[in-house]
DOGULO-435424 format. One record per residue (C-alpha): residue in three letters; residue number from 1; x, y, z. Coordinates in nm, 4 decimals, always signed. Example, Ala and Ser with C-alpha at 12.3 -4.5 7.8 and 13.67 -1.06 7.14 Angstrom:
2
<site><type>ala</type><seq>1</seq><px>+1.2300</px><py>-0.4500</py><pz>+0.7800</pz></site>
<site><type>ser</type><seq>2</seq><px>+1.3670</px><py>-0.1060</py><pz>+0.7140</pz></site>
//
This chain:
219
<site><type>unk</type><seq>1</seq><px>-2.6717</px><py>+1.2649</py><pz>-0.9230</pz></site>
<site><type>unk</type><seq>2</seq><px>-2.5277</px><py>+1.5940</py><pz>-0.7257</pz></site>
<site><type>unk</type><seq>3</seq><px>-2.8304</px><py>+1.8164</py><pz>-0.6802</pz></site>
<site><type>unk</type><seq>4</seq><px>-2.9920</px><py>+1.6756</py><pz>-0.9934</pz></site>
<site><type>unk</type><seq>5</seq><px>-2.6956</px><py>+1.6783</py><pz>-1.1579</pz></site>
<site><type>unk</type><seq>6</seq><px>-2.4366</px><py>+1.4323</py><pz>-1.3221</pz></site>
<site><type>unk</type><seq>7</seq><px>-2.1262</px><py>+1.3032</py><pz>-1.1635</pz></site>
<site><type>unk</type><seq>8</seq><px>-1.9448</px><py>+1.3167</py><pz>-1.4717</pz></site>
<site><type>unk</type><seq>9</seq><px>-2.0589</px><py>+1.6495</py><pz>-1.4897</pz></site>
<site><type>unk</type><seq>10</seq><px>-2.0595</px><py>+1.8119</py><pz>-1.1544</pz></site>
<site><type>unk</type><seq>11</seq><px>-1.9002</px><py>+1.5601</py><pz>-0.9351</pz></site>
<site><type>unk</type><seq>12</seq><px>-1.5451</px><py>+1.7408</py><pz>-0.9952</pz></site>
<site><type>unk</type><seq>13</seq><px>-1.6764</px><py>+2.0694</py><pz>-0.8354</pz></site>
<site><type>unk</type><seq>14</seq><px>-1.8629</px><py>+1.8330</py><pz>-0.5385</pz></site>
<site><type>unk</type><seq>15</seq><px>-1.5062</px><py>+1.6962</py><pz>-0.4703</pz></site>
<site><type>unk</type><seq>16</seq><px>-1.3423</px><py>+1.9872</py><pz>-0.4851</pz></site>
<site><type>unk</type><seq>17</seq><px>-1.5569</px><py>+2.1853</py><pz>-0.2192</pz></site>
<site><type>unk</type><seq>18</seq><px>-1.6138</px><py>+1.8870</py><pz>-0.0427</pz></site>
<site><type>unk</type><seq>19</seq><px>-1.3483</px><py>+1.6882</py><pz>-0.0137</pz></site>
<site><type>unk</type><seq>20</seq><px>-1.3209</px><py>+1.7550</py><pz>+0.3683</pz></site>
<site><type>unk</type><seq>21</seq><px>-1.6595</px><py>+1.6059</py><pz>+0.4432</pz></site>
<site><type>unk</type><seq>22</seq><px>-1.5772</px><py>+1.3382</py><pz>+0.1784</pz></site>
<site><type>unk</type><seq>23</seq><px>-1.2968</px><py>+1.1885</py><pz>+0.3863</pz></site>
<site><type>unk</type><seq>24</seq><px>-1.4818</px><py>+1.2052</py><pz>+0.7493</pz></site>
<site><type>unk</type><seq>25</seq><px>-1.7377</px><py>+0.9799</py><pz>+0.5551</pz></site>
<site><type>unk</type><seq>26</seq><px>-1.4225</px><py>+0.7399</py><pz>+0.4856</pz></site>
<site><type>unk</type><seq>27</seq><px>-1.3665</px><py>+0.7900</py><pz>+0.8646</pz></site>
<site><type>unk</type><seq>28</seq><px>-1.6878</px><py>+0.7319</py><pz>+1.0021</pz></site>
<site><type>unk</type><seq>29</seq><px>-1.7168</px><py>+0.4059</py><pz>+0.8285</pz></site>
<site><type>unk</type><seq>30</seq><px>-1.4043</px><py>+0.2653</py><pz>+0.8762</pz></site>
<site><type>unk</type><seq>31</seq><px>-1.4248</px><py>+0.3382</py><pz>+1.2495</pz></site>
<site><type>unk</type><seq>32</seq><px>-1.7412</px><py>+0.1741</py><pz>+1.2662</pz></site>
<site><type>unk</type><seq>33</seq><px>-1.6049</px><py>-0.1505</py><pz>+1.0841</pz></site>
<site><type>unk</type><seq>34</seq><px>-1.3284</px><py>-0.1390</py><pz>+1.3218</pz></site>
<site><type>unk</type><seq>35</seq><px>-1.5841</px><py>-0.1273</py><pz>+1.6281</pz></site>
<site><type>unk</type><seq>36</seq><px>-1.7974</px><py>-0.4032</py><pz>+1.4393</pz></site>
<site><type>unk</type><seq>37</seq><px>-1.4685</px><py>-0.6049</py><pz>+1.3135</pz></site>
<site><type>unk</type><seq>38</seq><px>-1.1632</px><py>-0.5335</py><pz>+1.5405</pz></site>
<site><type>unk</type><seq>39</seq><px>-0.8971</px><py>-0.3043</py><pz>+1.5287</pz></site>
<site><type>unk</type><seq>40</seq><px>-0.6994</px><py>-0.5563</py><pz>+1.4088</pz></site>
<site><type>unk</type><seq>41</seq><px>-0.9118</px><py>-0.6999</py><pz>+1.1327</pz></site>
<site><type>unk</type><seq>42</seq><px>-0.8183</px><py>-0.6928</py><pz>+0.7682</pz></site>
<site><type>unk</type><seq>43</seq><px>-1.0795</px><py>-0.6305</py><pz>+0.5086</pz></site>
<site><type>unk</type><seq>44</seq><px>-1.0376</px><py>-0.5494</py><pz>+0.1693</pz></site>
<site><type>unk</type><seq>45</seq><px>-1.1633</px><py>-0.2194</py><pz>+0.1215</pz></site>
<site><type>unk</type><seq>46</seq><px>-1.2921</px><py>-0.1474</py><pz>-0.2201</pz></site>
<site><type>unk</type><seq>47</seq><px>-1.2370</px><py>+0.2135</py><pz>-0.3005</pz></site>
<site><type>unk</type><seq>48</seq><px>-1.4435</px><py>+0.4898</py><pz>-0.5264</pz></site>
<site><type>unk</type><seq>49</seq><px>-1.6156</px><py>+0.3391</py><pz>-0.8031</pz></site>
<site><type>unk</type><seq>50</seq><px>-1.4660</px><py>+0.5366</py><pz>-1.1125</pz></site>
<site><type>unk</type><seq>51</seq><px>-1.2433</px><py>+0.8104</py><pz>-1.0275</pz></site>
<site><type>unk</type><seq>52</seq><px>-1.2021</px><py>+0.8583</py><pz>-1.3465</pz></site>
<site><type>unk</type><seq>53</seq><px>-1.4844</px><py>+1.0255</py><pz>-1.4333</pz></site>
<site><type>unk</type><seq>54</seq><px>-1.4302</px><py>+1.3283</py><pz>-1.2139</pz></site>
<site><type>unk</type><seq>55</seq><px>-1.1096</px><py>+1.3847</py><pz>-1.5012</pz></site>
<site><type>unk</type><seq>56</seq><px>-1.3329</px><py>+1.3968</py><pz>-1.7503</pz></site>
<site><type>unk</type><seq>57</seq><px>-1.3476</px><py>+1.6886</py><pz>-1.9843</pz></site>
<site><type>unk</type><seq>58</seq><px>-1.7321</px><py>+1.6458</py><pz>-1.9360</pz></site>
<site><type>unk</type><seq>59</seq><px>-1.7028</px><py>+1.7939</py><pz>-1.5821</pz></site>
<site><type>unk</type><seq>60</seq><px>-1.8136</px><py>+2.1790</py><pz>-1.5347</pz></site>
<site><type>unk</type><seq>61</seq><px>-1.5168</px><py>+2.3995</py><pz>-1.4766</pz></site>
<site><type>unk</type><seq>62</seq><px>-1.3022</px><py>+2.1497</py><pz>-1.5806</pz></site>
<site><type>unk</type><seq>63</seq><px>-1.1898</px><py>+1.8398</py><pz>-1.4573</pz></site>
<site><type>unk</type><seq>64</seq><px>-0.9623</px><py>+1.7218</py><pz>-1.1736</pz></site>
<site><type>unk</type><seq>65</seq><px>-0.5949</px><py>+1.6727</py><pz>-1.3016</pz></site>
<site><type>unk</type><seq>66</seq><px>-0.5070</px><py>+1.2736</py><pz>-1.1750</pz></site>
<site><type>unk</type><seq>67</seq><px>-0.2491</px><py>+1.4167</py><pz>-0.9392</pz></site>
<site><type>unk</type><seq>68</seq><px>-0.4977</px><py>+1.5732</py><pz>-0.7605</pz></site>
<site><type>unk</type><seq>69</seq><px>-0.7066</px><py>+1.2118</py><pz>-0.7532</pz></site>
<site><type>unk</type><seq>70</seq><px>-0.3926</px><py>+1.0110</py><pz>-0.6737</pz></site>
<site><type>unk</type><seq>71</seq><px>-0.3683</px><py>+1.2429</py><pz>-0.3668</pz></site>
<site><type>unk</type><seq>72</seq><px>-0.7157</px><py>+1.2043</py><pz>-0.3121</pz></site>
<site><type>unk</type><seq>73</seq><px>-0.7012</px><py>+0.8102</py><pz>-0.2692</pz></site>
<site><type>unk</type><seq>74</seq><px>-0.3572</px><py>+0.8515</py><pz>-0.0989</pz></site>
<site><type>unk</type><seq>75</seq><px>-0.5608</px><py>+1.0261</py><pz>+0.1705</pz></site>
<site><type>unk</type><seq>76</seq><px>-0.9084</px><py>+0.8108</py><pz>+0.2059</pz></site>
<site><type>unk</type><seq>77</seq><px>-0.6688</px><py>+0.5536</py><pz>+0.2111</pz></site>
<site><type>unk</type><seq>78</seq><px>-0.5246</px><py>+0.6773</py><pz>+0.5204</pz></site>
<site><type>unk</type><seq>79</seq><px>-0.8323</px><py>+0.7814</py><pz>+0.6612</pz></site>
<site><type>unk</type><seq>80</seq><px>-0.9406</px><py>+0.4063</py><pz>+0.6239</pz></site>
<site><type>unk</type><seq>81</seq><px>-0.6171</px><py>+0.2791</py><pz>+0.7706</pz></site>
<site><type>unk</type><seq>82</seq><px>-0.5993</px><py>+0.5106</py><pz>+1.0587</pz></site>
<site><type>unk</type><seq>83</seq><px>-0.9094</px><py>+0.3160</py><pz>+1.2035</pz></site>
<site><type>unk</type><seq>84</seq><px>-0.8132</px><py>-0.0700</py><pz>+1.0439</pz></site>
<site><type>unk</type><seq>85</seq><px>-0.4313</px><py>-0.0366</py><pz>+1.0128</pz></site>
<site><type>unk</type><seq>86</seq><px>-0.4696</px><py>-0.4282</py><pz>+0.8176</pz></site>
<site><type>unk</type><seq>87</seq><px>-0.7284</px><py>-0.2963</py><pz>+0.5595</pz></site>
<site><type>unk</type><seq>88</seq><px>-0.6092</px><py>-0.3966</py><pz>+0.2047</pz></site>
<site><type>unk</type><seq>89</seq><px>-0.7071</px><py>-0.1064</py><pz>-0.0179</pz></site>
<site><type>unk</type><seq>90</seq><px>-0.8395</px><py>-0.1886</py><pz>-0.3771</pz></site>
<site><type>unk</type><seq>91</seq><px>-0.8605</px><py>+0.0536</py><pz>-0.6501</pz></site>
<site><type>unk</type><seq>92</seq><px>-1.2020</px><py>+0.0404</py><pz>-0.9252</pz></site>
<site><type>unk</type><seq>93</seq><px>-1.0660</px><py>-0.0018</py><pz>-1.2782</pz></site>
<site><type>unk</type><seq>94</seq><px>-1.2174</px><py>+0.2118</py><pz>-1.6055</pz></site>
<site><type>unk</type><seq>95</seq><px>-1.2248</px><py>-0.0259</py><pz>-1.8664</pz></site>
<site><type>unk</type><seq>96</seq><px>-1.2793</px><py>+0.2270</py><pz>-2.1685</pz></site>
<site><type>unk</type><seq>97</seq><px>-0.9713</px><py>+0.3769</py><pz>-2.1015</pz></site>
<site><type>unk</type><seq>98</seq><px>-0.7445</px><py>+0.3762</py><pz>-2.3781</pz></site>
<site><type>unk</type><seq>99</seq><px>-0.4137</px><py>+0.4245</py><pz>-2.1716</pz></site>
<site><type>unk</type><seq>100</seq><px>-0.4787</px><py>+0.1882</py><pz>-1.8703</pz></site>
<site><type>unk</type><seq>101</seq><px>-0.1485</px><py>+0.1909</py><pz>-1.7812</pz></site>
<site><type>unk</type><seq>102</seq><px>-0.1028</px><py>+0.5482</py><pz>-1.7900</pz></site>
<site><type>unk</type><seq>103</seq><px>-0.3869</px><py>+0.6045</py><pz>-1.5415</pz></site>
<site><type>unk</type><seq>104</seq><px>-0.3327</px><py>+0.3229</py><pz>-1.3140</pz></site>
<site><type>unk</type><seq>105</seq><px>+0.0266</px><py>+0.3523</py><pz>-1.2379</pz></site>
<site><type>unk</type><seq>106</seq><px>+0.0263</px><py>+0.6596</py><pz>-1.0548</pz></site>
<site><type>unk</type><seq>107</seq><px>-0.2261</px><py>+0.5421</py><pz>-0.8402</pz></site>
<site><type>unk</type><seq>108</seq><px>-0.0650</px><py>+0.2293</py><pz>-0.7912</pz></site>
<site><type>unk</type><seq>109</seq><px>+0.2865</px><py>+0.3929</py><pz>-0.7474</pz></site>
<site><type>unk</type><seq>110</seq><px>+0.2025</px><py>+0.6326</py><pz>-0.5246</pz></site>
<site><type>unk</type><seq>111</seq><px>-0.0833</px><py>+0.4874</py><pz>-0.2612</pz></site>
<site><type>unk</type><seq>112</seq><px>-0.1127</px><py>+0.1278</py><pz>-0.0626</pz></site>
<site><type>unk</type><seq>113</seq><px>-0.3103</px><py>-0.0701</py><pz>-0.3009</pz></site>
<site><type>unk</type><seq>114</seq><px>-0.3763</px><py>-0.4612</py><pz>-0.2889</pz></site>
<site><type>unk</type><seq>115</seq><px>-0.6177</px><py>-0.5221</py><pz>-0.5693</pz></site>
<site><type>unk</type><seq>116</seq><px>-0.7778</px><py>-0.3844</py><pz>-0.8300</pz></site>
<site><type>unk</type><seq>117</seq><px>-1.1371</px><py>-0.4229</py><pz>-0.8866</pz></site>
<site><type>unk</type><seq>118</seq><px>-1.4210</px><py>-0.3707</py><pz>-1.1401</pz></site>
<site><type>unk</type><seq>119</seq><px>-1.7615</px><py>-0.1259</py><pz>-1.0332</pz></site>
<site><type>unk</type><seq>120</seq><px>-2.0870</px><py>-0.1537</py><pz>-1.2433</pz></site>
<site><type>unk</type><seq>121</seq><px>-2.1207</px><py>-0.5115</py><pz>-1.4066</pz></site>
<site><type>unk</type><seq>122</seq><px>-2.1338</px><py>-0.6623</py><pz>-1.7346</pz></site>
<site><type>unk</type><seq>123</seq><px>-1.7879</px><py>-0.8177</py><pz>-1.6377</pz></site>
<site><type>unk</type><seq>124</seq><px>-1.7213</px><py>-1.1022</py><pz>-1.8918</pz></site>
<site><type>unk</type><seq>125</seq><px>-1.6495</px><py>-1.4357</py><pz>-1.7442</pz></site>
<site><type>unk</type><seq>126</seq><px>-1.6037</px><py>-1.6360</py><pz>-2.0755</pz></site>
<site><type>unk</type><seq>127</seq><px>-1.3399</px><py>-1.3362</py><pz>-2.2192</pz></site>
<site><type>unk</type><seq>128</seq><px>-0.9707</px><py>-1.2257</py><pz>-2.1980</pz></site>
<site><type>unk</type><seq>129</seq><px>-1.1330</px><py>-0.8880</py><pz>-2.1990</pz></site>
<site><type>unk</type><seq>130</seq><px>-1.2963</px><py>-0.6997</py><pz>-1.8886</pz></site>
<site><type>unk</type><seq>131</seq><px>-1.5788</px><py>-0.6538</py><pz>-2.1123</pz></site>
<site><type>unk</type><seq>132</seq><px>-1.7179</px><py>-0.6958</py><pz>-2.3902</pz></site>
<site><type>unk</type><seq>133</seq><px>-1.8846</px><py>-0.3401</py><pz>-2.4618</pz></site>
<site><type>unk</type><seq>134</seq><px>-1.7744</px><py>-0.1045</py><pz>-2.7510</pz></site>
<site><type>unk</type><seq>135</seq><px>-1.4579</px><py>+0.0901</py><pz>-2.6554</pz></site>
<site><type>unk</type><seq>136</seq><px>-1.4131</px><py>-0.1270</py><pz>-2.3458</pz></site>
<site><type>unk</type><seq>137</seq><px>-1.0631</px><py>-0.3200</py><pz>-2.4438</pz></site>
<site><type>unk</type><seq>138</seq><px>-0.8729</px><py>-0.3656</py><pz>-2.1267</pz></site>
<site><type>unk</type><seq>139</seq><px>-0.7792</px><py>-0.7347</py><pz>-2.0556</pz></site>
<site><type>unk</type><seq>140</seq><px>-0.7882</px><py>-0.9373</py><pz>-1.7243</pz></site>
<site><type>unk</type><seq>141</seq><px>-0.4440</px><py>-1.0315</py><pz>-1.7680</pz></site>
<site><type>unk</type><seq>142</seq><px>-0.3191</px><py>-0.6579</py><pz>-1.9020</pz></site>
<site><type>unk</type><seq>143</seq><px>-0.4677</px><py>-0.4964</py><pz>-1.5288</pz></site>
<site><type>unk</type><seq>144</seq><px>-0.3390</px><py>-0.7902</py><pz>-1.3391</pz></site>
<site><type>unk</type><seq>145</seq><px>+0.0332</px><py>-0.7237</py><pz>-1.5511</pz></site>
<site><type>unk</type><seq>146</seq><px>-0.0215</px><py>-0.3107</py><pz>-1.4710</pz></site>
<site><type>unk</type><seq>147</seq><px>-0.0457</px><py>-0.3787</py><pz>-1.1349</pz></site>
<site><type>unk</type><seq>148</seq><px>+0.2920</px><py>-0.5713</py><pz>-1.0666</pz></site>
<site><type>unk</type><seq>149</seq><px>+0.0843</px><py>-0.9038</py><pz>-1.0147</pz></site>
<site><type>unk</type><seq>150</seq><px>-0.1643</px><py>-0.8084</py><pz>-0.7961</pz></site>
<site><type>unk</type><seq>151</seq><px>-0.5067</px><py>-0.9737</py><pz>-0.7122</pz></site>
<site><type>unk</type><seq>152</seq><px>-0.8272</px><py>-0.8198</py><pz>-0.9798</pz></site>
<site><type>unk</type><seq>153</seq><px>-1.1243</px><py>-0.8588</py><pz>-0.8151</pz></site>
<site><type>unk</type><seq>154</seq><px>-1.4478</px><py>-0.9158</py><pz>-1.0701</pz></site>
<site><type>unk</type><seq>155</seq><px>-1.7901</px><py>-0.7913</py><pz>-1.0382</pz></site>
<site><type>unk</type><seq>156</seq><px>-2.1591</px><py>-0.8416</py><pz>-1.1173</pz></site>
<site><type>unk</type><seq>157</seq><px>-2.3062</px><py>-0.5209</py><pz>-1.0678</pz></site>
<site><type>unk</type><seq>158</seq><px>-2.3997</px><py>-0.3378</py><pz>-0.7293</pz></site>
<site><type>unk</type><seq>159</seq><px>-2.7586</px><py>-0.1718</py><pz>-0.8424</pz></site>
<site><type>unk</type><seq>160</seq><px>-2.6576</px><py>+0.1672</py><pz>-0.7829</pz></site>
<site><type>unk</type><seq>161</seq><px>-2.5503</px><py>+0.2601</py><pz>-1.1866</pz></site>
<site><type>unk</type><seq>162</seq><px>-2.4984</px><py>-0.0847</py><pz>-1.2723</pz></site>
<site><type>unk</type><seq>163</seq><px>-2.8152</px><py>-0.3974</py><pz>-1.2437</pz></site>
<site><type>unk</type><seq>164</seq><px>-2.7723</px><py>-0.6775</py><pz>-1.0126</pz></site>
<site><type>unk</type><seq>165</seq><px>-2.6736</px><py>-0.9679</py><pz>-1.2344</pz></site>
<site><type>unk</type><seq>166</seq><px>-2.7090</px><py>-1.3710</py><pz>-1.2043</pz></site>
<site><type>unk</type><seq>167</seq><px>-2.3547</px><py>-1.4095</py><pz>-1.2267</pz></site>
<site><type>unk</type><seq>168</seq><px>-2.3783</px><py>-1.7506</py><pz>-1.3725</pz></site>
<site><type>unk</type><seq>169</seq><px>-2.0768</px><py>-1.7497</py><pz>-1.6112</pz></site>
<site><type>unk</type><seq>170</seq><px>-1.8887</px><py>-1.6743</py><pz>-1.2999</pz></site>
<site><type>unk</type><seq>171</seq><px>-1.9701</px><py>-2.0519</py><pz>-1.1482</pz></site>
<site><type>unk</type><seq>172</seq><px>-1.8508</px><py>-2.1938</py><pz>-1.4940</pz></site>
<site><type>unk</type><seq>173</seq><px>-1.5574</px><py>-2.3394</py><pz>-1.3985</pz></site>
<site><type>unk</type><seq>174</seq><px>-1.3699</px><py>-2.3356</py><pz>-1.7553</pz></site>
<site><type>unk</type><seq>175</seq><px>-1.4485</px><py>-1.9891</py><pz>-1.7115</pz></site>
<site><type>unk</type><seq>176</seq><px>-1.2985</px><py>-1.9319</py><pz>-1.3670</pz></site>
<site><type>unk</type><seq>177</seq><px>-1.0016</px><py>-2.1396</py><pz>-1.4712</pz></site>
<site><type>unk</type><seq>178</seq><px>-0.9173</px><py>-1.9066</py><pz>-1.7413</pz></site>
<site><type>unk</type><seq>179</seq><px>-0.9589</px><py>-1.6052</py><pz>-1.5401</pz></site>
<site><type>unk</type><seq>180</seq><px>-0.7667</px><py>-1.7382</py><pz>-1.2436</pz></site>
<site><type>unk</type><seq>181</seq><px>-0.4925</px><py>-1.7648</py><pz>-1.5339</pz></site>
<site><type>unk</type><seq>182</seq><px>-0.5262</px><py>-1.3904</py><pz>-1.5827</pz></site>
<site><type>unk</type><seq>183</seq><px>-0.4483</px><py>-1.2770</py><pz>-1.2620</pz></site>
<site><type>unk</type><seq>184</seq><px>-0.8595</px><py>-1.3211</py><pz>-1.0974</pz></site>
<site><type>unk</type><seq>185</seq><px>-0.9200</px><py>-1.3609</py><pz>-0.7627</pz></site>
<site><type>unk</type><seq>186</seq><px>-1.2145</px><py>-1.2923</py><pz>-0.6542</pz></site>
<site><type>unk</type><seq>187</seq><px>-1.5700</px><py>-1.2009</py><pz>-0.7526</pz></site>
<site><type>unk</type><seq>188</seq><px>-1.7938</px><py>-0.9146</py><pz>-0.5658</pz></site>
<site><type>unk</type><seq>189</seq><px>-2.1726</px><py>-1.0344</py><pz>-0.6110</pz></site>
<site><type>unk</type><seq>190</seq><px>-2.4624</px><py>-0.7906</py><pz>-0.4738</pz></site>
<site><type>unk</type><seq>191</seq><px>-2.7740</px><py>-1.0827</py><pz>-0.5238</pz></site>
<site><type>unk</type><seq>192</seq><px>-2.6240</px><py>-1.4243</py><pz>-0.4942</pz></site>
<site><type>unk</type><seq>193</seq><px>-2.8431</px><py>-1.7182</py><pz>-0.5287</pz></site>
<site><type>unk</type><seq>194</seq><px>-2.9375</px><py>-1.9236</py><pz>-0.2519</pz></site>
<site><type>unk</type><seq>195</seq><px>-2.7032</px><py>-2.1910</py><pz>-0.2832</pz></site>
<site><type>unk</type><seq>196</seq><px>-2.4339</px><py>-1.9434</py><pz>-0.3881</pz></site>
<site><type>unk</type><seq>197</seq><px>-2.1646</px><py>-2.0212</py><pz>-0.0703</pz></site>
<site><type>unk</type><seq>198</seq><px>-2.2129</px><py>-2.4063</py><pz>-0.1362</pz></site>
<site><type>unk</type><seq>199</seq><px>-2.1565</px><py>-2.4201</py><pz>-0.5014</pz></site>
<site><type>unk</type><seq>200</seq><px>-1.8627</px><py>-2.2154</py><pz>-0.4244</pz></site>
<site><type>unk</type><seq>201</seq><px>-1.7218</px><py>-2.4868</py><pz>-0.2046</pz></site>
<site><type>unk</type><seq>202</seq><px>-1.7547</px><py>-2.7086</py><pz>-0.4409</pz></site>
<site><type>unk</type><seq>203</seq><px>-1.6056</px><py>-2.5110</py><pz>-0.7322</pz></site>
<site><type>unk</type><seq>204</seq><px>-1.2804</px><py>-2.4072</py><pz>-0.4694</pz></site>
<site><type>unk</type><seq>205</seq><px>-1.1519</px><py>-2.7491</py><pz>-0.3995</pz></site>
<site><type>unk</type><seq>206</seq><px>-1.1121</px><py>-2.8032</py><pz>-0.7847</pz></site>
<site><type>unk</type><seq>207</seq><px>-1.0073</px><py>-2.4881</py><pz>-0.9100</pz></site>
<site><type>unk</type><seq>208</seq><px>-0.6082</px><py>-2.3843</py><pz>-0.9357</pz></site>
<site><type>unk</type><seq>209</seq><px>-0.4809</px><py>-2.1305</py><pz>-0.6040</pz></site>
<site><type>unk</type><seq>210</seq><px>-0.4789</px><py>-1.7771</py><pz>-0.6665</pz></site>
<site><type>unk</type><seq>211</seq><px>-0.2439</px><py>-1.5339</py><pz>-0.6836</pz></site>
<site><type>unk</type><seq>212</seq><px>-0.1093</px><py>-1.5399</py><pz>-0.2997</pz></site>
<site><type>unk</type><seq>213</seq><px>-0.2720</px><py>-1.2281</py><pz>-0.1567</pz></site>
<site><type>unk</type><seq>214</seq><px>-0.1112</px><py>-1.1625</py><pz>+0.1489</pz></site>
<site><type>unk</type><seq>215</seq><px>+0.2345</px><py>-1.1674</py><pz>-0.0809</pz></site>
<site><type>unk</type><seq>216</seq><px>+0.0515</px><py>-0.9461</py><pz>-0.3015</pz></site>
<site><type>unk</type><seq>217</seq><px>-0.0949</px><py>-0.6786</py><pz>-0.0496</pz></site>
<site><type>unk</type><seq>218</seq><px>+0.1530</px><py>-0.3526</py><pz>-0.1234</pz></site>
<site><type>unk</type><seq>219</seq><px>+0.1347</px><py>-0.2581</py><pz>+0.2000</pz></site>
//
């Protein structure tokens, strides 16, 4: 938390006042992937888990209108690029959100996004929907549709606010063949297993290709 305090309840205020220091951060690491990487390199840069909740109405004082967020991405985005001018930007999806497309397409309109990607866990590999907790009714396929046919890139959890999970229904192949279908294309994993890159070898010969993410990039 800020100073003992919630981000859905004071992290409006922190970005507000801080928002300066906030986008050095950005800076400082993208310059040091570019001095680790290239200049010329081209990661995918997964952006601010949850953006969202600095809207909330939770927040103290109010919460940030989502022009004021879209321009806040706009600009770490930029921050990011200035140092890796190939970085492919990927926006964190809320999946309790009732409107998804009404928060997403700003964003998506507006700033040089590539993917879309899930923060936190509990993703559901065997389901249509992101997952399977109450309120949570976004679809794989509906955020893949939202965003014009880009890449959505899964998650099992990152330990900060979300556990580190097994991730096994994400090496069931009927599974990934079903979520390739809905516009999947890759998976972020904190703990893999030991033999996680080899039974992903094995499991990327058979499965179906991906959306094309270079043709996909929105840059």
């Amino acid at each position: 938390g800020i100073g003992g305090g919630s981000l859905c309840e004071r992290g409006a205020s922190f970005v507000r006042h801080r928002q300066g220091e906030i986008l050095e951060l950005y800076s400082h690491y993208a310059n040091a992937t570019a001095e680790r990487l290239g200049a010329d390199a081209s990661p995918v840069w997964l952006v601010e888990p949850d953006l969202a909740q600095y809207a909330s109405a939770t927040q103290r004082g109010g919460g940030m209108q989502q022009s004021e967020l879209v321009a806040l991405f706009c600009r770490i985005g930029a921050r990011v690029r200035e140092a890796l001018p190939r970085a492919r930007l990927s926006l964190d999806v809320s999946p309790w959100l009732p409107d998804q497309e009404g928060w997403l397409s700003p964003f998506l309109d507006a700033c040089p996004i590539a993917f879309l990607h899930t923060s936190g866990g509990r993703t559901a590999a065997h389901s249509t929907r992101v997952r399977l907790d109450p309120h949570n009714f976004a679809t794989w396929r509906g955020l893949s549709r939202i965003a014009g046919g880009r890449g959505v890139i899964a998650d099992t959890g990152y330990g900060v606010g979300g556990a580190h999970e097994p991730g096994t229904d994400w090496l069931n192949e009927t599974n990934l063949r079903a979520r390739v279908a809905d516009g999947v294309v890759a998976l972020s994993h904190a703990s893999p297993p030991a033999d996680w890159a080899e039974r992903v070898r094995r499991l990327r010969v058979r499965l179906p290709r991906t959306v094309d993410c270079l043709e996909t990039s929105h840059s």
